[in-house]
ROGU-24821 format. One line per field, with one value per residue (C-alpha): residue number from 1; x, y, z. Coordinates in Angstrom, 1 decimal, padded with zeros to 4 digits. Each point is the difference from the previous one (the first is absolute). Last residue first. Layout:
n c(NUM, ...)
u c(X, ...)
v c(Y, ...)
w c(Z, ...)
//
This chain:
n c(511, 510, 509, 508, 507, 506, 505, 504, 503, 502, 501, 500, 499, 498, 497, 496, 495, 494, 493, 492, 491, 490, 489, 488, 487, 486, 485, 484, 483, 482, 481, 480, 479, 478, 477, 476, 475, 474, 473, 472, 471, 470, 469, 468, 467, 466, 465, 464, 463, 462, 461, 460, 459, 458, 457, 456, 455, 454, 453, 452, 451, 450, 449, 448, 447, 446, 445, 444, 443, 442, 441, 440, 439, 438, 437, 436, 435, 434, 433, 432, 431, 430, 429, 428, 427, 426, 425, 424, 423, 422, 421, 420, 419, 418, 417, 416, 415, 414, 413, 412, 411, 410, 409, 408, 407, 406, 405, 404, 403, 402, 401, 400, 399, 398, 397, 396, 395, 394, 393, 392, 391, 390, 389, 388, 387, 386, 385, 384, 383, 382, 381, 380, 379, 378, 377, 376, 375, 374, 373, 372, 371, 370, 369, 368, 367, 366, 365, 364, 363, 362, 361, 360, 359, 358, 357, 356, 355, 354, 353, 352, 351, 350, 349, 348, 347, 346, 345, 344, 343, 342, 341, 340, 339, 338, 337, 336, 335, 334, 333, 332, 331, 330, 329, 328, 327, 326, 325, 324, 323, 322, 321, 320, 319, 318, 317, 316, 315, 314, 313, 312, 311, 310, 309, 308, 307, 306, 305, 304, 303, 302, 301, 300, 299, 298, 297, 296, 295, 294, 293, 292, 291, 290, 289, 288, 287, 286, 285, 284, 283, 282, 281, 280, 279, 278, 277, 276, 275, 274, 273, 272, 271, 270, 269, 268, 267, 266, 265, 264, 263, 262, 261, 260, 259, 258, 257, 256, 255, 254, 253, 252, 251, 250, 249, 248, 247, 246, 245, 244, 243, 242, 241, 240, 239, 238, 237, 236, 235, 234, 233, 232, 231, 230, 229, 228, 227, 226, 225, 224, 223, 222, 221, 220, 219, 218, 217, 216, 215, 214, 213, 212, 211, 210, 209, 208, 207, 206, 205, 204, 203, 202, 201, 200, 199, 198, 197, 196, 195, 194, 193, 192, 191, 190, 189, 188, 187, 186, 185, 184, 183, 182, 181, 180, 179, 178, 177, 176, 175, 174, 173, 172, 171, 170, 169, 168, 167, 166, 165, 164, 163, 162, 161, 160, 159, 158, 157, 156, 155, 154, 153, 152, 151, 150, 149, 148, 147, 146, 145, 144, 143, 142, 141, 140, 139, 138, 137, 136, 135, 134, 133, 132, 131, 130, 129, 128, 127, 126, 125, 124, 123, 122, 121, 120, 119, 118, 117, 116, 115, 114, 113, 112, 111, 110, 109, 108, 107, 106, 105, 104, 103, 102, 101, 100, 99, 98, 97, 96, 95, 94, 93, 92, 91, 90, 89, 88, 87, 86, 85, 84, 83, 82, 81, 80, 79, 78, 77, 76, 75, 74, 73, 72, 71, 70, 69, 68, 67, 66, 65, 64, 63, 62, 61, 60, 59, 58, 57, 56, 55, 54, 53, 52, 51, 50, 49, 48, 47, 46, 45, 44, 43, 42, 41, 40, 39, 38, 37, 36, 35, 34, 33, 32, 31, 30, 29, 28, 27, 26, 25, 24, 23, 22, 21, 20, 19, 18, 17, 16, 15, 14, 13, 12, 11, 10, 9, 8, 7, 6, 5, 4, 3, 2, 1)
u c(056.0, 001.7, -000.6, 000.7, -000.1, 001.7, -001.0, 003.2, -000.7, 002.8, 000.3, -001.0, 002.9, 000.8, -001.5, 000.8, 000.1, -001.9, -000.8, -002.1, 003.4, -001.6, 001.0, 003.4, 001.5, 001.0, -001.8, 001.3, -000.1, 001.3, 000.1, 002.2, 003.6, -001.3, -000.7, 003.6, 001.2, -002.2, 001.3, 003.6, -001.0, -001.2, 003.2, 002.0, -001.8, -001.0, -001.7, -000.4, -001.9, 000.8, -002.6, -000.2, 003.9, 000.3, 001.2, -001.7, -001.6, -002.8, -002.8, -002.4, -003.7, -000.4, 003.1, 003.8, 002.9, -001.8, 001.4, -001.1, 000.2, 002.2, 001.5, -003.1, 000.8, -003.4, -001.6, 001.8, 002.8, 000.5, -002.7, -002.5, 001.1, 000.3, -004.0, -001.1, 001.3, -001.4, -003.3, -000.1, 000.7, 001.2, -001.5, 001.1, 003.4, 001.3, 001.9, 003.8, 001.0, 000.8, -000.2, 002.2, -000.4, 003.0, 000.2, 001.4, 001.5, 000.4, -003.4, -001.7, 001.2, -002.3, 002.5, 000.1, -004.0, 001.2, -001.3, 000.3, -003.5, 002.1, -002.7, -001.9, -003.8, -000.2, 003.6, -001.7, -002.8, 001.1, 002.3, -002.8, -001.4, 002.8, -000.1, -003.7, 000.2, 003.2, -002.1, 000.2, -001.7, -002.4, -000.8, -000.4, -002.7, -001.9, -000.1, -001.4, -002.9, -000.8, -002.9, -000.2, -003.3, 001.5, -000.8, 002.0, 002.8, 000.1, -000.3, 003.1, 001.8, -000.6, 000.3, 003.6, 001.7, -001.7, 002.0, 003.3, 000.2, -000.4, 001.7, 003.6, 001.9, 002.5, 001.5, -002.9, 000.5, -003.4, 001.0, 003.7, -001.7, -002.4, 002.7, 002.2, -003.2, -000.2, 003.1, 000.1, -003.2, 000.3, -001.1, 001.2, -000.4, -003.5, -003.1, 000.3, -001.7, -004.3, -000.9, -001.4, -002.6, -003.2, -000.7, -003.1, -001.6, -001.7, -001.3, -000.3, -003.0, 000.3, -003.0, 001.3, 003.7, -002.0, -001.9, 003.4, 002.1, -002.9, 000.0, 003.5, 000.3, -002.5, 002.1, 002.8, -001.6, -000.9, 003.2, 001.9, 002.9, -000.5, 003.1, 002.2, 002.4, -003.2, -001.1, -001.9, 001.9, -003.4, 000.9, -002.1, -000.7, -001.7, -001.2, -001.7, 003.1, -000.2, 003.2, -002.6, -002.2, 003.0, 001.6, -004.0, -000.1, 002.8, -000.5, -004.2, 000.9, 002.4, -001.1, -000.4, 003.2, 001.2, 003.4, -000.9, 003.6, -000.8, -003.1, 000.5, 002.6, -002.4, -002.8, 002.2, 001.2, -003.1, -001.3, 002.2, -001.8, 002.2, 002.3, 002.8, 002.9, -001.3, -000.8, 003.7, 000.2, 000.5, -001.4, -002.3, -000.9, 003.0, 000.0, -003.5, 000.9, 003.9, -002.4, -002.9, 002.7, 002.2, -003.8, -000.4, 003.4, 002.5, 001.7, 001.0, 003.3, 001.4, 001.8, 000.3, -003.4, -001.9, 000.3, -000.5, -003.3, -001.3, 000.5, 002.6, 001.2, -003.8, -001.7, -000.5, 002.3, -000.2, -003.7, -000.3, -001.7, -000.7, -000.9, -001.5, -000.7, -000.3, 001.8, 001.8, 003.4, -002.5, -001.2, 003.4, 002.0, -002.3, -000.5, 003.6, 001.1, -003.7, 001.3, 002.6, -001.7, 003.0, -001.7, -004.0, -002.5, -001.3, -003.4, 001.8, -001.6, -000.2, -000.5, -002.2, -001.0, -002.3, 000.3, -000.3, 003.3, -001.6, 002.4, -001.8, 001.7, -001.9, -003.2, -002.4, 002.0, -000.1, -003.5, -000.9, 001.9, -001.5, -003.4, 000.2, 001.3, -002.9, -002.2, 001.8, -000.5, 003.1, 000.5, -001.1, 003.1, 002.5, -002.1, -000.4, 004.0, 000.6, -002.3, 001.5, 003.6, -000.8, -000.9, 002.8, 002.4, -002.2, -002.9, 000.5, 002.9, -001.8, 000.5, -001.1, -003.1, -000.5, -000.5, -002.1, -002.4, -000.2, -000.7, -003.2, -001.1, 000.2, -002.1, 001.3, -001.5, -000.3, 001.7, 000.6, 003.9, -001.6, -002.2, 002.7, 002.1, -003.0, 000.0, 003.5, -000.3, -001.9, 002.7, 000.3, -001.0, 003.0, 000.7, 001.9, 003.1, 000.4, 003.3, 003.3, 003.2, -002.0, 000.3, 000.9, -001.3, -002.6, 000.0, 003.7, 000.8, -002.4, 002.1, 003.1, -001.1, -001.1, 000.3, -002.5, 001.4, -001.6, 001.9, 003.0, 000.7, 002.4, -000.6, -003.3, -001.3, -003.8, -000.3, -003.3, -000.9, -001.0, -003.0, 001.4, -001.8, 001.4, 001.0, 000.2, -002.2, 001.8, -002.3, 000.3, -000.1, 000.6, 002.9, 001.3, -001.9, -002.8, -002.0, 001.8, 001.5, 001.2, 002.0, 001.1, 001.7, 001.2, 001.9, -001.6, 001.6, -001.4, -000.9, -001.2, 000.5, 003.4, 001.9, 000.3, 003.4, 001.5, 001.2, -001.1, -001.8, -001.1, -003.7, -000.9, -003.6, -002.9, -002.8)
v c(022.3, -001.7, 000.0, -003.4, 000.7, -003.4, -000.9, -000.3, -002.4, -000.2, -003.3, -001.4, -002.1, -003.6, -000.3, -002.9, -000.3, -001.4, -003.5, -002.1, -001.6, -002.1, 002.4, 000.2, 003.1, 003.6, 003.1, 003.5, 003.5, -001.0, 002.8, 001.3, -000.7, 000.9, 003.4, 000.9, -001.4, 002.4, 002.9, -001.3, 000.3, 003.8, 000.6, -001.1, 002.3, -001.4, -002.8, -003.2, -003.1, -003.5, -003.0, -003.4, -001.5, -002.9, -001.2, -003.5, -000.7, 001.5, -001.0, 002.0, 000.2, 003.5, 002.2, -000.2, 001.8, 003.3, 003.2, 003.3, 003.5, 003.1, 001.6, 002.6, 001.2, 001.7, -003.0, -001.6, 000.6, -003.4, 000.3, 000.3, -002.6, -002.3, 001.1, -000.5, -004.1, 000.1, 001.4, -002.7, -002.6, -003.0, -003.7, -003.9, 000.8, -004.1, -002.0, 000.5, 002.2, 003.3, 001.3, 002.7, 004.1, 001.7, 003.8, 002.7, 002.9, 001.2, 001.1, 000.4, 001.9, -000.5, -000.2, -004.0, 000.1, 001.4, 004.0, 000.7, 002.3, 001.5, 002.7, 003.1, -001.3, -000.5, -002.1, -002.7, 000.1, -001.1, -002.3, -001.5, -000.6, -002.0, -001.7, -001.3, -000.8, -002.3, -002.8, -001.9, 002.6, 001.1, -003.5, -001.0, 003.0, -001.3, -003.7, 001.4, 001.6, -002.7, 001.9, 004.3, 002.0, 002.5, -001.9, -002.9, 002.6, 000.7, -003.4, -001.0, 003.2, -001.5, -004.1, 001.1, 002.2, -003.1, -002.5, 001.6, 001.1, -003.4, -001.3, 001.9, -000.9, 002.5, 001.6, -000.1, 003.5, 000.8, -002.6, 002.2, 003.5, -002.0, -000.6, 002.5, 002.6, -002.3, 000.3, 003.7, 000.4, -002.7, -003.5, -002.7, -003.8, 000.3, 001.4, -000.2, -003.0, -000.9, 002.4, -002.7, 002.3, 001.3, 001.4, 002.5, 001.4, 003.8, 001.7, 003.4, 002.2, 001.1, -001.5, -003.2, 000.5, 000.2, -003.8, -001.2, 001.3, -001.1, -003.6, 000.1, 000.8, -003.0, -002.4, 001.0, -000.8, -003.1, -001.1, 000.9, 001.9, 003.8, 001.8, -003.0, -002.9, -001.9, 000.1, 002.3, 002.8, 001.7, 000.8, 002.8, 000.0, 003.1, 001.1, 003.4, 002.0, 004.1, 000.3, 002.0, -003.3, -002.2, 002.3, 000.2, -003.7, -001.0, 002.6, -000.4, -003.5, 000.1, 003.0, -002.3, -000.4, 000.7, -000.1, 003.6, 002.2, -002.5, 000.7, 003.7, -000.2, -001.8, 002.7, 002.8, -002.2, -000.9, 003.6, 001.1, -002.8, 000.6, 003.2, -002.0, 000.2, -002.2, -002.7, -001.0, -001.0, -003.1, 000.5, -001.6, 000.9, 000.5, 003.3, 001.4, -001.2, 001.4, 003.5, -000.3, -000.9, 003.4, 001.8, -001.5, 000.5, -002.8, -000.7, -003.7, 000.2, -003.6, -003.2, 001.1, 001.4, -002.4, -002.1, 003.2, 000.5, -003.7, 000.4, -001.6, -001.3, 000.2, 002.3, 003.4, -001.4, 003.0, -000.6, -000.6, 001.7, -002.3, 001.6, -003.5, 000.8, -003.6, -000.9, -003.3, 001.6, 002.2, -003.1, -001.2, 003.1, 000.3, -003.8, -000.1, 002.6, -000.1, -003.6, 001.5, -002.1, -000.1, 000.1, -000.9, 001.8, 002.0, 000.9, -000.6, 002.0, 000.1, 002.6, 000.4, 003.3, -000.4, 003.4, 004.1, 000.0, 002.2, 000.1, 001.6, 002.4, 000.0, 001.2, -002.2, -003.1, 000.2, 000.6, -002.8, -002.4, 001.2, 000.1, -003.7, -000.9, 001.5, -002.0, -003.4, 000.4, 001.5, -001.4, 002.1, -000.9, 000.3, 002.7, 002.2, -000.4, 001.1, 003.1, 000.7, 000.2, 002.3, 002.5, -000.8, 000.6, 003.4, 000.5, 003.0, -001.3, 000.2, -003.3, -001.2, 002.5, -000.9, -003.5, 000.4, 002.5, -002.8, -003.1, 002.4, 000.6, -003.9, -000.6, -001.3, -003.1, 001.4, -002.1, 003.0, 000.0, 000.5, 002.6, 001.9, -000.3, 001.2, 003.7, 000.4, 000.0, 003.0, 002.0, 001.8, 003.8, 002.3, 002.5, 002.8, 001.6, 003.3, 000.2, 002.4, 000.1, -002.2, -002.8, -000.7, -003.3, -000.9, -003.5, -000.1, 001.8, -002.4, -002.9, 001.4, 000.8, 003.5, 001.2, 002.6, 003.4, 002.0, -001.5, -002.4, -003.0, -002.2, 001.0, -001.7, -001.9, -001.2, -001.7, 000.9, -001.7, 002.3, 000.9, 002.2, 002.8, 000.9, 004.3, -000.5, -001.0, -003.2, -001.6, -001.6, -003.7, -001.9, -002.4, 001.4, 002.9, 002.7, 002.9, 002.3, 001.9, -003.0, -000.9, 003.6, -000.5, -003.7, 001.6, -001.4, -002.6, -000.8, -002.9, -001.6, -003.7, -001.1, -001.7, 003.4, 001.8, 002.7, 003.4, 001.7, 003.3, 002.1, 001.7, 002.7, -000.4, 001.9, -001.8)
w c(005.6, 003.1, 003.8, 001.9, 004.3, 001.3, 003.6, 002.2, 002.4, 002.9, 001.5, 003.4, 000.9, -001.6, -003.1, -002.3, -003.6, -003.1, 001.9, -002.7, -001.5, -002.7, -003.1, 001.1, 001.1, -000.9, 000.6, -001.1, 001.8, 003.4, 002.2, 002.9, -001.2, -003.7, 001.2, 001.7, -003.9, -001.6, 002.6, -001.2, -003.7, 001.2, 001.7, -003.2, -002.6, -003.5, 001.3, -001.3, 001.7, -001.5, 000.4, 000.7, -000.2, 000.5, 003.3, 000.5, -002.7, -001.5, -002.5, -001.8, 000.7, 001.0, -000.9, -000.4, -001.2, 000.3, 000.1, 002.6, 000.0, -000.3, -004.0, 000.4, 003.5, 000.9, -000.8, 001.7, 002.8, 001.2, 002.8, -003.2, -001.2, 003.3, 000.6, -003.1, 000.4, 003.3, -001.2, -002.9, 002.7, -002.4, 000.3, 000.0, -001.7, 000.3, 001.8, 001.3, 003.0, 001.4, -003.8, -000.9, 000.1, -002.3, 000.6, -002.3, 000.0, -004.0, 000.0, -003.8, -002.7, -002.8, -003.3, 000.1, -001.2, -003.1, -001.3, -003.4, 000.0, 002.2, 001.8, -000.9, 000.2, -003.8, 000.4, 002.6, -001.9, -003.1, 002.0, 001.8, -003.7, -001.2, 002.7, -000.4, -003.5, 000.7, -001.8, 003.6, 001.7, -002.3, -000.8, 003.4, 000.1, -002.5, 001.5, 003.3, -002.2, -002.0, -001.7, -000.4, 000.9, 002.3, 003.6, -002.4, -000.3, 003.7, 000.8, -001.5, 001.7, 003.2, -001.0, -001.6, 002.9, 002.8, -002.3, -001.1, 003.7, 001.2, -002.2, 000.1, -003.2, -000.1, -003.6, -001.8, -000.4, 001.6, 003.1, 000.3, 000.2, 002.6, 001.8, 000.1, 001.0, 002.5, 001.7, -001.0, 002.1, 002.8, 000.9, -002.7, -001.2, -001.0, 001.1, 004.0, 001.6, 001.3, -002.5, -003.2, -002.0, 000.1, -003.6, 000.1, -002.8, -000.6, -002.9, 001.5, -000.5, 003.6, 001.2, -001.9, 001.5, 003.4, -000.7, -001.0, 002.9, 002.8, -001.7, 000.2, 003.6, 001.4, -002.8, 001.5, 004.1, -001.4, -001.5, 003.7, 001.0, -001.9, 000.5, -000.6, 002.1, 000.8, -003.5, -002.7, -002.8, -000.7, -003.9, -001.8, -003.6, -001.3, -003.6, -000.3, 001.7, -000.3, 002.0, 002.5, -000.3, 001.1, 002.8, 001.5, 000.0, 001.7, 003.4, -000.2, 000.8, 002.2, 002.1, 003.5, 000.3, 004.0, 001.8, 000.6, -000.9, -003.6, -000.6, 000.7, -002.4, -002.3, 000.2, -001.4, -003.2, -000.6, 000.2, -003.4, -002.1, -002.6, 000.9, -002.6, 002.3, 002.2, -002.3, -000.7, -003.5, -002.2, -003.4, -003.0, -003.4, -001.7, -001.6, 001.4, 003.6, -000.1, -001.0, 002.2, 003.0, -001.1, 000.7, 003.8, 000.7, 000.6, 003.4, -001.3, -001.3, -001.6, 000.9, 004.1, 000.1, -001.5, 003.5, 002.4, -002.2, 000.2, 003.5, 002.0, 003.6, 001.5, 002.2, -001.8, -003.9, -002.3, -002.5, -003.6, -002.6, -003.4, -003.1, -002.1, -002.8, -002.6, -002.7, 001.0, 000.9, 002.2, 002.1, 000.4, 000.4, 003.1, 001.2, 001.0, 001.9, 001.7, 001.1, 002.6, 002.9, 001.8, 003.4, 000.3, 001.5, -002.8, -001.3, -003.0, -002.9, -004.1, -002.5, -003.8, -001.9, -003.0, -001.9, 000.7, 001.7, 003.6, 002.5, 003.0, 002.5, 003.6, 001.7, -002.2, 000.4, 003.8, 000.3, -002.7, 002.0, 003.2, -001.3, -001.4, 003.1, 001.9, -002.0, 000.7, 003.9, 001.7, 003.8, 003.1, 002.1, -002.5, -002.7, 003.5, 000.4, -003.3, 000.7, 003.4, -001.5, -002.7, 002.5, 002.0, -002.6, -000.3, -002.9, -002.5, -001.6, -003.5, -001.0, 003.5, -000.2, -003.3, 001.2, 002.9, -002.2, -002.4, 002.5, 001.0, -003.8, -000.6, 002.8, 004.1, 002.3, 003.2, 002.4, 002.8, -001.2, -003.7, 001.1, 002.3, -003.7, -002.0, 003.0, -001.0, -003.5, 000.7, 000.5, 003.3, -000.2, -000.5, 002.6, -001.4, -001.5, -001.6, -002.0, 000.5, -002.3, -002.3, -002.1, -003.6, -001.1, 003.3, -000.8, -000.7, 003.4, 001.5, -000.3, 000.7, 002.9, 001.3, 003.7, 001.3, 001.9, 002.4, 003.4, -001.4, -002.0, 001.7, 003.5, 001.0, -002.6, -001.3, -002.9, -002.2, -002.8, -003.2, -002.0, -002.8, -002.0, -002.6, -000.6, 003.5, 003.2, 002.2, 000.7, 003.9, 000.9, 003.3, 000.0, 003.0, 002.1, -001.1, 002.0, -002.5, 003.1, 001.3, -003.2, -000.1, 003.6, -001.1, -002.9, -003.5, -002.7, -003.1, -001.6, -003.0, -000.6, -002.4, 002.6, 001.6, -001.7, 001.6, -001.2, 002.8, -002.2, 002.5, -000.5, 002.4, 001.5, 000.3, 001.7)
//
């Protein structure tokens, strides 16, 4: 069928659609999300939306997105039945239990990449890995899969990085370990993710002290000079499918990509050296020792399919990482721990065993005494300011020049004891409720945490918020939940329920 081209001038979250009239639609023998090619100069396999007065009788609607694929397009183009790809057919195997090859994970992939497979599409697949489960093989062929269809950085030489499975709020440790490891010699080019469900990412957190949105060839260059970075991953086309497969994740309440999600940003950064922390507690991701131990055998045995030297810290995540919740509130603090400025122990601690077992992963002794040095020598500073000015920002920059919220909110203790335990969801749940980690100056500061003792009326925590109606929907939150424990060690009664209550089950998404 002959069909006149329109231009609409509209953007289709980066998949390749057009738009037909209903009548032609009919005529074609095809309805929604169906597929025609579209014949040109290049050849494009498009999705079909079907609409009933916006595009009209003979014509096709172009997206953006297929305007670019065709380059210069048509007054009139032949468009036709295109056969279903046959990624389609691997996803019905998958659903069925099949278990899937490398070349069958591929053809998925590049048809994510390639926009090729509909939202639904994508959907089906990540719900087959759910119910199906993904056997270590398969997530070897993802994580190759999604490497192979994305940007790779390639710096010719021994390439180190660290993860958080995440879980845990104010965990701005990367902040730390970073200008450590590379004030110590080593390349470490680490890409950080935006906060999905918690108050701040590692990238929302570097942010405020630096830019993050750094091209792929400007990061070879800050990499080359000072051998680490702190960069938002999206902008990088890393791993491209990760990206896709996590906002399904997320619209899903589902994460069964974990593995193949870290592992494929880490080979595509060209990483031989890996350390991995599996934050573990009640309060955290991953609740019990057994079930961290479970996951970091799987992480290790990938990163050697992978050609990944992989470790696994499991650290302390039953309460937020030092005193703060909240980009510039922890970007503060951990600019005030490298100057030596703050001492904040748990932070110093969990910072210094991470990037101590990255060097001894990398053939170095005392590790965790190493990277003390860096910190207290002023070695690790001084190269977060390197960075800080290679990625465009005040390489001058003082903690007291984040803006954070000036509405704040004072919670105080009910009673005297002791902080007994923290609800990390609660705690992400106020922050975000506050504004972060859209608001960068919003979140949460600690005067107490687990093991410290209260009196009567002191105060436990301050919210900030740079907006007074979303301190006040903070406040409405507080009045229902009760983020922080406090008690005696002998009291067995935590609290009493008198009507049925409502259970919200916590959904925690980070890369």
């Amino acid at each position: 069928m002959r069909l006149k081209t329109e231009i609409l001038g509209v953007e289709s979250g980066g998949r390749p659609i057009v738009f037909l009239n209903k009548y032609d639609a009919d005529e074609l023998g095809i309805s929604a999300s169906g597929r025609v090619l579209l014949r040109s100069r290049k050849d494009v396999t498009a999705i079909v939306n079907v609409a009933t007065r916006s595009v009209r009788k003979g014509h096709v609607g172009i997206s953006e997105e297929v305007r670019m694929m065709l380059g210069k397009v048509p007054h009139y183009i032949d468009v036709e039945i295109s056969s279903f790809p046959k990624s389609l057919q691997f996803i019905r195997n998958k659903l069925e239990g099949k278990k899937l090859v490398y070349k069958e994970i591929y053809e998925i992939v590049k048809g994510v990449v390639d926009g090729n497979l509909s939202e639904n599409e994508i959907a089906s697949f990540v719900t087959a890995l759910y119910i199906r489960g993904l056997d270590l093989d398969e997530a070897t062929s993802l994580s190759m899969s999604m490497v192979e269809t994305g940007a790779k950085l390639n710096l010719g030489k021994r390439v180190v990085d660290k993860h958080s499975v995440g879980g845990v709020p104010g965990d701005k440790t990367t902040l730390l370990v970073v200008p450590i490891v590379a004030a110590a010699g080593l390349i470490i080019p680490k890409t950080s993710s935006r906060a999905i469900t918690s108050a701040a990412g590692t990238a929302d957190r570097a942010e405020t002290i630096m830019p993050v949105n750094i091209s792929n060839n400007e990061m070879k260059k800050i990499v080359k000079k000072c051998g680490g970075c702190l960069v938002w991953g999206g902008a990088l086309d890393l791993a491209p499918a990760d990206d896709i497969f996590v906002r399904t994740e997320y619209s899903l309440y589902i994460d069964p990509l974990l593995l193949p999600s870290i592992m494929s940003k880490k080979k595509a950064v060209g990483a031989t050296h890996l350390v991995v922390d599996i934050p573990t507690g009640r309060g955290a991701k991953v609740k019990t020792i057994s079930e961290a131990d479970q996951l970091a055998k799987d992480i290790i045995e990938l990163g050697k399919r992978l050609k990944i030297h992989t470790h696994c810290v499991l650290t302390y995540g039953e309460q937020p990482i030092g005193y703060t919740v909240g980009p510039a509130l922890e970007a503060r603090e951990a600019l005030e721990v490298l100057m030596n400025e703050s001492n904040v122990p748990d932070l110093i601690d969990k910072a210094c065993n991470i990037a101590g077992t990255i060097f001894e992963i990398t053939g170095r002794k005392n590790g965790y005494e190493l990277a003390k040095n860096m910190l207290k020598t002023g070695r690790a500073e001084a190269k977060l300011r390197q960075m800080i000015g290679l990625q465009g920002g005040n390489q001058n920059i003082m903690p007291e020049d984040l803006p954070i919220g000036s509405h704040t909110l004072k919670v105080k203790a009910r009673k005297e004891g002791q902080v007994i335990w923290i609800n990390n969801n609660a705690i992400v749940e106020i922050a975000r409720s506050a504004g972060a980690p859209k608001d960068k100056g919003a979140g949460i500061v600690f005067n107490k945490k687990i093991g410290d003792q209260v009196s009567k009326d002191d105060i436990l925590f301050t919210v900030y918020a740079e907006k007074s109606r979303k301190l006040n929907r903070a406040h409405d939150l507080l009045e229902e939940i009760n983020p922080i424990g406090v008690g005696k060690r002998a009291d067995m009664v935590i609290h009493t329920i008198k009507e049925s209550p409502m259970i919200k089950k916590s959904f925690v998404l980070e890369r």
